[in-house]
Biopython code that builds the backbone (N, CA, C, O; Angstrom):
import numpy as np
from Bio.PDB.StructureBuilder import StructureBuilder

atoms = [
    (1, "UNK", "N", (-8.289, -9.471, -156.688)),
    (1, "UNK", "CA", (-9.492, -10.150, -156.287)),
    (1, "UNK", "C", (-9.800, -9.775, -154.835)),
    (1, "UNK", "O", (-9.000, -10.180, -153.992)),
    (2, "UNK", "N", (-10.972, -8.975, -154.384)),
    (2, "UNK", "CA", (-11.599, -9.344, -153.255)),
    (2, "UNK", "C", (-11.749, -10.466, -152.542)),
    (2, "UNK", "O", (-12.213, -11.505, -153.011)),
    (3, "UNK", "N", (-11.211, -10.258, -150.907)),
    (3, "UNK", "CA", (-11.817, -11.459, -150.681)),
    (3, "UNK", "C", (-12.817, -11.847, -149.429)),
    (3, "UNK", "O", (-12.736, -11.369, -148.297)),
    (4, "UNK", "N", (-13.750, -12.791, -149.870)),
    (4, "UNK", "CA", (-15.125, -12.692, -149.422)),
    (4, "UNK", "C", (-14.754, -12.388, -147.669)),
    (4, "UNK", "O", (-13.823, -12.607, -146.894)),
    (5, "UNK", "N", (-16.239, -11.693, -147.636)),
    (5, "UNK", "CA", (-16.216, -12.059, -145.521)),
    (5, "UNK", "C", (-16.454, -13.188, -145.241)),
    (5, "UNK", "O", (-17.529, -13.626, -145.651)),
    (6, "UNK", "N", (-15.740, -13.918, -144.601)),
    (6, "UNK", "CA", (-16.414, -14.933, -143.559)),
    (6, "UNK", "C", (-17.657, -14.568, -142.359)),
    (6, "UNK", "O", (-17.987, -13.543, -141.762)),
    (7, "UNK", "N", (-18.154, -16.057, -142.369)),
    (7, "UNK", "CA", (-19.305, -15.587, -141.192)),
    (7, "UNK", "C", (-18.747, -14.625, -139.956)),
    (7, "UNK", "O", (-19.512, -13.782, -139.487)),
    (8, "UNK", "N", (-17.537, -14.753, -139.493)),
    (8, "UNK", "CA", (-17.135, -13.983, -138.003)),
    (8, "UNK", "C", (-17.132, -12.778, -138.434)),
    (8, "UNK", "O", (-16.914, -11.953, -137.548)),
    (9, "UNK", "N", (-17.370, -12.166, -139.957)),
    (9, "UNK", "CA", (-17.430, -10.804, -139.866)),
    (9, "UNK", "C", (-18.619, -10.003, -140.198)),
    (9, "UNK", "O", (-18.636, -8.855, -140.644)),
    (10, "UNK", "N", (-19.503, -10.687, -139.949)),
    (10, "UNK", "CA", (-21.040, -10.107, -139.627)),
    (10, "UNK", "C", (-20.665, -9.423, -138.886)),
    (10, "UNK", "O", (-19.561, -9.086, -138.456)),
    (11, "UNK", "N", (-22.127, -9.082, -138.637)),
    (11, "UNK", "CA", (-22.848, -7.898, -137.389)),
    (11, "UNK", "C", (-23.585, -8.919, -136.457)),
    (11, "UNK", "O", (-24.584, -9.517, -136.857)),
    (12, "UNK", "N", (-23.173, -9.065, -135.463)),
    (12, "UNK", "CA", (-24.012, -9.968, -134.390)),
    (12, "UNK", "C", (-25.213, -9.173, -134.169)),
    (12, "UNK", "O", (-25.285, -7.974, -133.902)),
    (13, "UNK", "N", (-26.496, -10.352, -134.379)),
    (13, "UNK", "CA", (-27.615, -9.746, -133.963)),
    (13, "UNK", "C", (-27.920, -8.850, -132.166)),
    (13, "UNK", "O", (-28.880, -8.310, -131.618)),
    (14, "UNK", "N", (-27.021, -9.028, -131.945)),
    (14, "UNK", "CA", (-27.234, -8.384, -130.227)),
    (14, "UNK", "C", (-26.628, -7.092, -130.256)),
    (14, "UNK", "O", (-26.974, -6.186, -129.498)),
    (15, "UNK", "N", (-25.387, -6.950, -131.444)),
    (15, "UNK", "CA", (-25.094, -6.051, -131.540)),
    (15, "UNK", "C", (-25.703, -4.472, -132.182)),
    (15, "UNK", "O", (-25.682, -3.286, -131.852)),
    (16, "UNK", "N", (-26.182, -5.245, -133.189)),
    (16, "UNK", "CA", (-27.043, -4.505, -134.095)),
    (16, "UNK", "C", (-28.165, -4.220, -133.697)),
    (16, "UNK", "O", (-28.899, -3.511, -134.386)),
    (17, "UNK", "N", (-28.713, -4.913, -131.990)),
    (17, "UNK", "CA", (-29.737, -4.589, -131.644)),
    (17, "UNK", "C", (-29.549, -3.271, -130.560)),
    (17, "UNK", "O", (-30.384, -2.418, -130.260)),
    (18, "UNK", "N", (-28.481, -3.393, -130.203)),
    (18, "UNK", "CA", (-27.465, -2.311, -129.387)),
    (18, "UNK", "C", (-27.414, -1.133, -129.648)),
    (18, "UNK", "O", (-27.590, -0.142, -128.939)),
    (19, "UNK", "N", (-27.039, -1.309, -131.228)),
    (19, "UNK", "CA", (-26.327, -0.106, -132.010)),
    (19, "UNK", "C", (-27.855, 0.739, -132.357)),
    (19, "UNK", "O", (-27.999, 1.961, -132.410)),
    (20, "UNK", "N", (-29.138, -0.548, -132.613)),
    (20, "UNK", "CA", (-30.265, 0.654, -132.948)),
    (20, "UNK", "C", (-30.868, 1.385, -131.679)),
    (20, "UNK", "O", (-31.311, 2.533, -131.678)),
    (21, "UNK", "N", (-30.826, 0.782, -130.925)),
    (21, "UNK", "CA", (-31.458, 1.108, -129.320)),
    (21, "UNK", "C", (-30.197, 2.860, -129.184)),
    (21, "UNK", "O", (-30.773, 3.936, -129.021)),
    (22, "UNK", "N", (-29.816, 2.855, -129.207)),
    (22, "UNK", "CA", (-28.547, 3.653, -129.250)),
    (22, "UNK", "C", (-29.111, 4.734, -130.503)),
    (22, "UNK", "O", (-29.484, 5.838, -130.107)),
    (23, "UNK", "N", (-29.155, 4.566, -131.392)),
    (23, "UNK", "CA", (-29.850, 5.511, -132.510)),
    (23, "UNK", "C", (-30.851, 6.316, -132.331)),
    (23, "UNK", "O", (-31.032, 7.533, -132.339)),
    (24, "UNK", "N", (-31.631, 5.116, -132.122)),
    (24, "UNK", "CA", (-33.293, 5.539, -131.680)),
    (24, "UNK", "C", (-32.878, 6.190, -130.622)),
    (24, "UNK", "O", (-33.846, 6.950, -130.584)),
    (25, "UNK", "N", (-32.299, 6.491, -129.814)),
    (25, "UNK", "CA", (-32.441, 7.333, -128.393)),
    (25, "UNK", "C", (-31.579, 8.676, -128.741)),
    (25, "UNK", "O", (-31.673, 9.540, -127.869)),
    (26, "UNK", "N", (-30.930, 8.936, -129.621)),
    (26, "UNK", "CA", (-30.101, 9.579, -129.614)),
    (26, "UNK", "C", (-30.588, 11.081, -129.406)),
    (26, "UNK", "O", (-29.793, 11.787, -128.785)),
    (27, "UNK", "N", (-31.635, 11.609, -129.780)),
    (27, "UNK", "CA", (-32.400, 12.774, -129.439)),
    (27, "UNK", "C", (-32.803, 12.981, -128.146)),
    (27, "UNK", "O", (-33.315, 14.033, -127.765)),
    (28, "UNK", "N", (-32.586, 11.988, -127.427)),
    (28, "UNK", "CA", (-33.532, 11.809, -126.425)),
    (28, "UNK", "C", (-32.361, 12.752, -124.908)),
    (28, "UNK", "O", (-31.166, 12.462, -124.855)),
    (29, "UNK", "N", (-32.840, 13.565, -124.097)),
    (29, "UNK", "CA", (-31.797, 14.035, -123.151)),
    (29, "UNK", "C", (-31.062, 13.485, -122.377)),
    (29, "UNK", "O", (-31.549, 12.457, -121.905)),
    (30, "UNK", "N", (-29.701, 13.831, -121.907)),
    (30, "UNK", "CA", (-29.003, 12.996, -120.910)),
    (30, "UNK", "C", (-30.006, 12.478, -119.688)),
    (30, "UNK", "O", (-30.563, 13.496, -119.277)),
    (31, "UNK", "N", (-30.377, 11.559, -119.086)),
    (31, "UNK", "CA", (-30.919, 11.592, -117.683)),
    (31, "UNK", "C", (-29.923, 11.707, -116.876)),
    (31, "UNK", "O", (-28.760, 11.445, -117.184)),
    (32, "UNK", "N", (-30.444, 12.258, -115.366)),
    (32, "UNK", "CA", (-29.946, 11.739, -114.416)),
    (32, "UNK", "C", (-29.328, 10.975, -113.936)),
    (32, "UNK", "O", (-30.192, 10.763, -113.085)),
    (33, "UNK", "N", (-27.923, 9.738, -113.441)),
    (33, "UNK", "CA", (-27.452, 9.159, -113.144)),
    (33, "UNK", "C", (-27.411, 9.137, -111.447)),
    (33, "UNK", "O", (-26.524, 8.503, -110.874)),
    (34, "UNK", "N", (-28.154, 9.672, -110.907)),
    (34, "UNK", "CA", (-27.838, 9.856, -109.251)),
    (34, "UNK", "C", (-27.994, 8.657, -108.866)),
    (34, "UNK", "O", (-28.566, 7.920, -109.669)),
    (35, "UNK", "N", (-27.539, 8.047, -107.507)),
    (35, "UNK", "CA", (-27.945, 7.031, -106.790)),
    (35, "UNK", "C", (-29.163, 7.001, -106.414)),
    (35, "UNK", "O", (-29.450, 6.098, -105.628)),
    (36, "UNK", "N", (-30.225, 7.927, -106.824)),
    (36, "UNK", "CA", (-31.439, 7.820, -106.551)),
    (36, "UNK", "C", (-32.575, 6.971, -107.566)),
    (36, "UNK", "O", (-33.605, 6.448, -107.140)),
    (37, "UNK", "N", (-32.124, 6.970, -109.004)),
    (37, "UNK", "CA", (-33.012, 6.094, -109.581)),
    (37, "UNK", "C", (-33.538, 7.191, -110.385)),
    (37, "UNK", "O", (-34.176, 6.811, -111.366)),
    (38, "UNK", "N", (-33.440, 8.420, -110.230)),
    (38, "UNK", "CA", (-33.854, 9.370, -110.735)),
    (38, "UNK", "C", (-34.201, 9.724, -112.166)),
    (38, "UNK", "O", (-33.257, 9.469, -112.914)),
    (39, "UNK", "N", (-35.111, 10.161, -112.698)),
    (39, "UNK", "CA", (-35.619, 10.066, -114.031)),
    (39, "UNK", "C", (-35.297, 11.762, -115.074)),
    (39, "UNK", "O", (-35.235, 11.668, -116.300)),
    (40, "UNK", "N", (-35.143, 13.043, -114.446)),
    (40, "UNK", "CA", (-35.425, 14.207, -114.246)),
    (40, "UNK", "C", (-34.104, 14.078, -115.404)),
    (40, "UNK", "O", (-33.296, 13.161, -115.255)),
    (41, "UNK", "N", (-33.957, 15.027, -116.515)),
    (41, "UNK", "CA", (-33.014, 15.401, -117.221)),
    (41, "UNK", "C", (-31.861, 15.942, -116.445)),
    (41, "UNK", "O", (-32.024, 16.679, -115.472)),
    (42, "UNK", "N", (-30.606, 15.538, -116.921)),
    (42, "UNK", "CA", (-28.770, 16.550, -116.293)),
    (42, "UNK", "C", (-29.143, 17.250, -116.859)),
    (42, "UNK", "O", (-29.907, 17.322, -117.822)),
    (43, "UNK", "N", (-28.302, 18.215, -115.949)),
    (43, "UNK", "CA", (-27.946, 19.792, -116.057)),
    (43, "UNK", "C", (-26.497, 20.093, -115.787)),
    (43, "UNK", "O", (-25.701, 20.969, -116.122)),
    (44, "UNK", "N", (-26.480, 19.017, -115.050)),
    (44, "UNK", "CA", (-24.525, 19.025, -114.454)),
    (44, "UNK", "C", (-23.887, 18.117, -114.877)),
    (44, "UNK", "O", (-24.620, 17.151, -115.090)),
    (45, "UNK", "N", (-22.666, 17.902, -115.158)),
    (45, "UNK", "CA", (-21.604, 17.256, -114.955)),
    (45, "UNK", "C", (-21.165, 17.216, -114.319)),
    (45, "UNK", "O", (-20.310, 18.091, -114.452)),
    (46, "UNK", "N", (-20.978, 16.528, -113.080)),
    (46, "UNK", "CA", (-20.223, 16.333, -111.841)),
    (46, "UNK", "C", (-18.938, 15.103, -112.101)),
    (46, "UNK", "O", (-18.991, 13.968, -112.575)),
    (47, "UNK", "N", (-17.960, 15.811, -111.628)),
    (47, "UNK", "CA", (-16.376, 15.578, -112.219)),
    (47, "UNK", "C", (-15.209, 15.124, -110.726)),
    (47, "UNK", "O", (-14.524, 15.842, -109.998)),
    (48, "UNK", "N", (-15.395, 13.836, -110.760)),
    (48, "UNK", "CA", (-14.830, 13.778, -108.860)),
    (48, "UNK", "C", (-13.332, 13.872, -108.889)),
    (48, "UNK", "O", (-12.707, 13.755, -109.943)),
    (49, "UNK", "N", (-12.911, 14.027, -108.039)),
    (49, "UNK", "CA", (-11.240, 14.709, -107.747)),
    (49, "UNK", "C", (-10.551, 13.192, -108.481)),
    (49, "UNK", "O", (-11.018, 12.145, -108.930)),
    (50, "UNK", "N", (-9.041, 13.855, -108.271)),
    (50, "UNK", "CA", (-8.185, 12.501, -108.577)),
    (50, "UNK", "C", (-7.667, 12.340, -107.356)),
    (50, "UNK", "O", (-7.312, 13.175, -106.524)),
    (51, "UNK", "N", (-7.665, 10.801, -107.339)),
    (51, "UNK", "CA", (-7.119, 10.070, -108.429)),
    (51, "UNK", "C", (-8.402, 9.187, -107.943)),
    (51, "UNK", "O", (-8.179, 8.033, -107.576)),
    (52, "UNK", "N", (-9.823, 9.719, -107.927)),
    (52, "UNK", "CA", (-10.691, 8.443, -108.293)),
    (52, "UNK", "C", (-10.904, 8.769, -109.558)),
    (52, "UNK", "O", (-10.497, 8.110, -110.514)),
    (53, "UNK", "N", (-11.811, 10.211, -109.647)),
    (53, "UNK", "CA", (-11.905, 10.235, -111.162)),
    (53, "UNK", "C", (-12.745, 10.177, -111.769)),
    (53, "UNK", "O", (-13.631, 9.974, -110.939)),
    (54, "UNK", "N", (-13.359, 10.214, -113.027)),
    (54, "UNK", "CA", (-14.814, 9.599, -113.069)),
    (54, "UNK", "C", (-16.021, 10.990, -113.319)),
    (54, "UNK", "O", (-15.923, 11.998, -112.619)),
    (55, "UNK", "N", (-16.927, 10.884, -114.203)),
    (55, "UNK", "CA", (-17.755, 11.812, -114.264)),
    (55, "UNK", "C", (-19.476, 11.114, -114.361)),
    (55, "UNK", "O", (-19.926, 10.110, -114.913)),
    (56, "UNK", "N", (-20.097, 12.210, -113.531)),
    (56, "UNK", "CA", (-21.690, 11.589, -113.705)),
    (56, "UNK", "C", (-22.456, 12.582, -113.777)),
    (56, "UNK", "O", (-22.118, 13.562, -113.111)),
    (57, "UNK", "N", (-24.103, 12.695, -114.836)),
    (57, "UNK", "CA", (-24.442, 13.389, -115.085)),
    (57, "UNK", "C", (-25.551, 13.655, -113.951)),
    (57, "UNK", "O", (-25.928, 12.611, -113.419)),
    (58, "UNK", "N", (-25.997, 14.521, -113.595)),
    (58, "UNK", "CA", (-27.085, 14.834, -112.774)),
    (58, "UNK", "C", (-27.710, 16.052, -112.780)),
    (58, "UNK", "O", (-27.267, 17.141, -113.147)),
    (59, "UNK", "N", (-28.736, 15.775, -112.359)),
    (59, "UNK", "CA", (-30.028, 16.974, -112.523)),
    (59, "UNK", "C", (-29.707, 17.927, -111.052)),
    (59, "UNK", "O", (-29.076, 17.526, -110.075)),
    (60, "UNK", "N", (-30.228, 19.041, -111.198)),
    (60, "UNK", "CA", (-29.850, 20.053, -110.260)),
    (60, "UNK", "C", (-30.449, 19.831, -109.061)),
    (60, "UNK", "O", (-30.007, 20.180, -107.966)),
    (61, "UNK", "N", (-31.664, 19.127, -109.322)),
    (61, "UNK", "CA", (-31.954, 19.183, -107.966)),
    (61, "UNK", "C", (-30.930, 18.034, -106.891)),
    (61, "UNK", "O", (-30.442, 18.092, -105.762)),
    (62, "UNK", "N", (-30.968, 17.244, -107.777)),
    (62, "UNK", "CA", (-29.556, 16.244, -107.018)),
    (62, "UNK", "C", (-28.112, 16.486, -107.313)),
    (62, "UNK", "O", (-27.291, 15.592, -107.105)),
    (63, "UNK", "N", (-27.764, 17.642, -107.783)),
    (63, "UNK", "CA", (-26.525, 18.622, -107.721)),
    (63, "UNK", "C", (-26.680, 19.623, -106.452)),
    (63, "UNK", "O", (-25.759, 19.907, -105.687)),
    (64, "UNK", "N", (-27.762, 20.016, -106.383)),
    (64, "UNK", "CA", (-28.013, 21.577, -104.745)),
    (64, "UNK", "C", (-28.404, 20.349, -103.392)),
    (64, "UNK", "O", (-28.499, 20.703, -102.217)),
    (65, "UNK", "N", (-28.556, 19.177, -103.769)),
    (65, "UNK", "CA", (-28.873, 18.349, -102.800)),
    (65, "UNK", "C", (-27.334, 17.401, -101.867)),
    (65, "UNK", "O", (-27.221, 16.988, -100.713)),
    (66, "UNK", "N", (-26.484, 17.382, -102.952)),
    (66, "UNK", "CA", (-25.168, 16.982, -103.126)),
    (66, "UNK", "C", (-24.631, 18.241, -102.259)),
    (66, "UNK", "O", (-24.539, 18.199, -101.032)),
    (67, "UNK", "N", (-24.288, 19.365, -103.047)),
    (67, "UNK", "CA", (-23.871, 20.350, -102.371)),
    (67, "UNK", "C", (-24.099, 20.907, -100.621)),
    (67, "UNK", "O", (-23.370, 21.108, -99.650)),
    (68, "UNK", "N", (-25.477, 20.991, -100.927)),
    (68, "UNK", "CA", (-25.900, 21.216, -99.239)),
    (68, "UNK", "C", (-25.575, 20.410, -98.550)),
    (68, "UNK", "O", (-24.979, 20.922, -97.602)),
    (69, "UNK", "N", (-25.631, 19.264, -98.465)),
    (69, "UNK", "CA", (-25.336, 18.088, -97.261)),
    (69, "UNK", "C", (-23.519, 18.496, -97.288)),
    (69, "UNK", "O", (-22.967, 18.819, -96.236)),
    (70, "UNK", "N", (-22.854, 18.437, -98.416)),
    (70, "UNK", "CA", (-21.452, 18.764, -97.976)),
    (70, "UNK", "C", (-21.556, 19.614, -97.736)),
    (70, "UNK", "O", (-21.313, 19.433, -96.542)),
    (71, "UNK", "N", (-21.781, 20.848, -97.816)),
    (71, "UNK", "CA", (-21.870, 22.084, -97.093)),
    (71, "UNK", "C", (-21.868, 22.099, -95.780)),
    (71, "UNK", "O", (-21.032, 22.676, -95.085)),
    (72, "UNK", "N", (-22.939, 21.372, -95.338)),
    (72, "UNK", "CA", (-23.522, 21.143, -94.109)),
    (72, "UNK", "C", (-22.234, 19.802, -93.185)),
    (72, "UNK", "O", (-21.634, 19.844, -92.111)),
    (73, "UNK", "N", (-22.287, 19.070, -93.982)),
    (73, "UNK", "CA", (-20.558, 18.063, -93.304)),
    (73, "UNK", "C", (-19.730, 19.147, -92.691)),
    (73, "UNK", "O", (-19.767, 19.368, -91.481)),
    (74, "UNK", "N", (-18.874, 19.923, -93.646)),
    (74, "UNK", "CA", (-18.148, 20.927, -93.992)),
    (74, "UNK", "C", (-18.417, 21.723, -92.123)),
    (74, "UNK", "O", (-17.668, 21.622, -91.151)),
    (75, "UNK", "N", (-19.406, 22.263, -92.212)),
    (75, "UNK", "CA", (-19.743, 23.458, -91.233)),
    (75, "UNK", "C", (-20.158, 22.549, -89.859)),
    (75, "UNK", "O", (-20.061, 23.160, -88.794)),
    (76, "UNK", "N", (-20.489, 21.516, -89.816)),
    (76, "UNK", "CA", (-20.326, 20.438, -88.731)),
    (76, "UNK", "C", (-18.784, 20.114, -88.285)),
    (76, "UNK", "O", (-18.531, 20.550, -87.161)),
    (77, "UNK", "N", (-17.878, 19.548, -88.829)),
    (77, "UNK", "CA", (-17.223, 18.985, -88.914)),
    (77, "UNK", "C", (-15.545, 19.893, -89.792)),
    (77, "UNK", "O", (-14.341, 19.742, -89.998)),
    (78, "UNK", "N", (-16.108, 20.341, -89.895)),
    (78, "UNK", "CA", (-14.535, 21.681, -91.031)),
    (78, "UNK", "C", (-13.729, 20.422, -92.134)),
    (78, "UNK", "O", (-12.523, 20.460, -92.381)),
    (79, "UNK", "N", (-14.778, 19.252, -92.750)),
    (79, "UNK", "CA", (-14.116, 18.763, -93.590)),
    (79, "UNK", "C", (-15.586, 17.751, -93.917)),
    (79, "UNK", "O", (-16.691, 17.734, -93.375)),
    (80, "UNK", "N", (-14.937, 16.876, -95.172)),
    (80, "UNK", "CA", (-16.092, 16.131, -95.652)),
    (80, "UNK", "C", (-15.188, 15.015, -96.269)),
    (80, "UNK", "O", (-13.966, 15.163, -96.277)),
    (81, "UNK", "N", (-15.721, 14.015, -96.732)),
    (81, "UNK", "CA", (-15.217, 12.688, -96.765)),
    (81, "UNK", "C", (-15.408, 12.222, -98.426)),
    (81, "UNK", "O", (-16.465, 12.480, -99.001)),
    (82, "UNK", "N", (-14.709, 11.781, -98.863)),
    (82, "UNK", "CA", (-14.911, 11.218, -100.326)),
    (82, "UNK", "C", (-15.874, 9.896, -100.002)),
    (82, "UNK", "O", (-15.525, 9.387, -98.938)),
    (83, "UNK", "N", (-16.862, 9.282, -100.557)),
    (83, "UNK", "CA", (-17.167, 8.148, -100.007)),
    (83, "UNK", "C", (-16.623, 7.044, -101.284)),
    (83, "UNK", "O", (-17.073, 5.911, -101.113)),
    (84, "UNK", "N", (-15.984, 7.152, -102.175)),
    (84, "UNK", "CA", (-15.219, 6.584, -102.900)),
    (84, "UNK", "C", (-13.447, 5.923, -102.197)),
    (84, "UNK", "O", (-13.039, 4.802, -101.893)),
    (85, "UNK", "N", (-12.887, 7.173, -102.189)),
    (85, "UNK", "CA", (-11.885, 6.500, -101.509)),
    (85, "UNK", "C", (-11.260, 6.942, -99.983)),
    (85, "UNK", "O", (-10.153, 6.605, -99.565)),
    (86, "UNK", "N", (-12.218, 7.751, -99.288)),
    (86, "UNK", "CA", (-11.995, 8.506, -98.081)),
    (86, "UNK", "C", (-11.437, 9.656, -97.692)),
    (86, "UNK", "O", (-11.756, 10.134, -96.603)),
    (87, "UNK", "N", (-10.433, 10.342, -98.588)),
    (87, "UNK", "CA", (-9.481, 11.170, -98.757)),
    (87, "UNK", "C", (-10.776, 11.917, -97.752)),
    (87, "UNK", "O", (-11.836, 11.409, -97.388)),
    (88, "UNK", "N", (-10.152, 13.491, -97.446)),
    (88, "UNK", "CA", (-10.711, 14.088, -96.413)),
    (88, "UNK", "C", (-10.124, 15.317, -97.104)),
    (88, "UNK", "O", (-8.948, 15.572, -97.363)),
    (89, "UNK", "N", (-11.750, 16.333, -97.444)),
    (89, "UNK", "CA", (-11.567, 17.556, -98.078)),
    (89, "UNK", "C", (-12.103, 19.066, -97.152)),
    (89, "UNK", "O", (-13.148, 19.022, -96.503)),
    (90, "UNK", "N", (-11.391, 20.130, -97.194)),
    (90, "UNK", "CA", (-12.035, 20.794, -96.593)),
    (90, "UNK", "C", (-12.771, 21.715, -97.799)),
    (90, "UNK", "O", (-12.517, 22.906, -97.625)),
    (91, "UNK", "N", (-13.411, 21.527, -98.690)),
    (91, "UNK", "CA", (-14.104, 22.416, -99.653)),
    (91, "UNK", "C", (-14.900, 21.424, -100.670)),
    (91, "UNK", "O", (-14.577, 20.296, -101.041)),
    (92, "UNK", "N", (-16.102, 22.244, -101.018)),
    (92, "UNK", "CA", (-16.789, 21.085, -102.508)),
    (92, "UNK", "C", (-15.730, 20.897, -103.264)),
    (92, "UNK", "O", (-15.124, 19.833, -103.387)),
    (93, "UNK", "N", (-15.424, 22.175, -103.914)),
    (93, "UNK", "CA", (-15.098, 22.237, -104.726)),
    (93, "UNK", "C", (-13.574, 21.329, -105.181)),
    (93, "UNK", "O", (-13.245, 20.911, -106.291)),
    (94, "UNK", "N", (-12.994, 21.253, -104.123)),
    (94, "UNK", "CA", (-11.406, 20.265, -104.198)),
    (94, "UNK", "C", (-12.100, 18.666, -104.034)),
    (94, "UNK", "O", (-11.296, 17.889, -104.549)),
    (95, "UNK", "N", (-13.350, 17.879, -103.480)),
    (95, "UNK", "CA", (-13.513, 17.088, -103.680)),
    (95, "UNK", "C", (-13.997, 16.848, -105.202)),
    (95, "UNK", "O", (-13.467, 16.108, -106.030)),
    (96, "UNK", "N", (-15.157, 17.675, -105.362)),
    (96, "UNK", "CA", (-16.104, 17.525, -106.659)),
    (96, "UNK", "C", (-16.321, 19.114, -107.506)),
    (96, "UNK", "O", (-16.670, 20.203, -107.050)),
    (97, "UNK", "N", (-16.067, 18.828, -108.464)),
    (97, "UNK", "CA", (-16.445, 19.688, -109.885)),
    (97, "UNK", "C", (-17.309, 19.730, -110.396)),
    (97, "UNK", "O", (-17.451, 18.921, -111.313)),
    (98, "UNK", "N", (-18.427, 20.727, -110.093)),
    (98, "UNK", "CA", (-19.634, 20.258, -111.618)),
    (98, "UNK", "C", (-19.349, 21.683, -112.582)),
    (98, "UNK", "O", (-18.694, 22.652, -112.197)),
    (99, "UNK", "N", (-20.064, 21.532, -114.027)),
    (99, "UNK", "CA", (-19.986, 21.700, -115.048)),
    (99, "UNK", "C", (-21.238, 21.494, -115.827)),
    (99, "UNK", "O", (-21.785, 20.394, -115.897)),
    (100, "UNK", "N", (-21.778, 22.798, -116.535)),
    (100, "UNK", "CA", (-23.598, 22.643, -116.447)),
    (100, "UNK", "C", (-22.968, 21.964, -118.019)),
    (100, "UNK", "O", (-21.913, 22.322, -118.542)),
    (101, "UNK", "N", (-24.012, 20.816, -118.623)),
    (101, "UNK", "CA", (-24.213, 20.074, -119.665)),
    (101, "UNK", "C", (-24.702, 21.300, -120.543)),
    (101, "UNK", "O", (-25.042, 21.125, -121.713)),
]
sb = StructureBuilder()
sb.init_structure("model")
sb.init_model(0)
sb.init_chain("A")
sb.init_seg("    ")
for serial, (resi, resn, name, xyz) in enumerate(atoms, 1):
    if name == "N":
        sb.init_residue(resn, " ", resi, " ")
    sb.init_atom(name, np.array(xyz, "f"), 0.0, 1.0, " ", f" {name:<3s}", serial, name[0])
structure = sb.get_structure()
């Protein structure tokens, strides 16, 4: 004999409203994640050192915008700063990783 579901094993309506919002978008392109609010489709994966960690997607123009200012730290200063946990890098590339989407 089967035995029946109880009510706790529905689908909560908030959930199911979740799960379609999530469907319905699914075609739709990664956006941007920058601290800017930014709307513009990723192109990158930007991948931050360990042990913070952590990946965010972003559009190139706020990937060459990222880059230059550390660049520019870098050639000021012969190092650049995590603003996560401070560590102190002398290269992009040993702080942050990108990776085109």
């Amino acid at each position: 004999m089967t035995p029946r579901p109880d009510a706790s094993d529905a689908v909560q309506p908030e959930t199911a409203d979740s799960f379609d919002a999530v469907v319905s978008a699914w075609a739709e392109p990664v956006r941007c994640e920058s601290a800017y609010g930014c709307e513009r489709p990723a192109s990158w994966l930007a991948l931050r050192h360990q042990p913070c960690g952590g990946h965010q997607p972003v559009c190139t123009f706020h990937y060459r915008k990222w880059v230059r200012a550390s660049l520019a730290r870098i050639g000021r200063s012969g190092r650049m700063r995590c603003i996560y946990c401070g560590q102190n890098f002398k290269t992009v590339e040993q702080c942050m990783c990108f990776r085109p989407l």
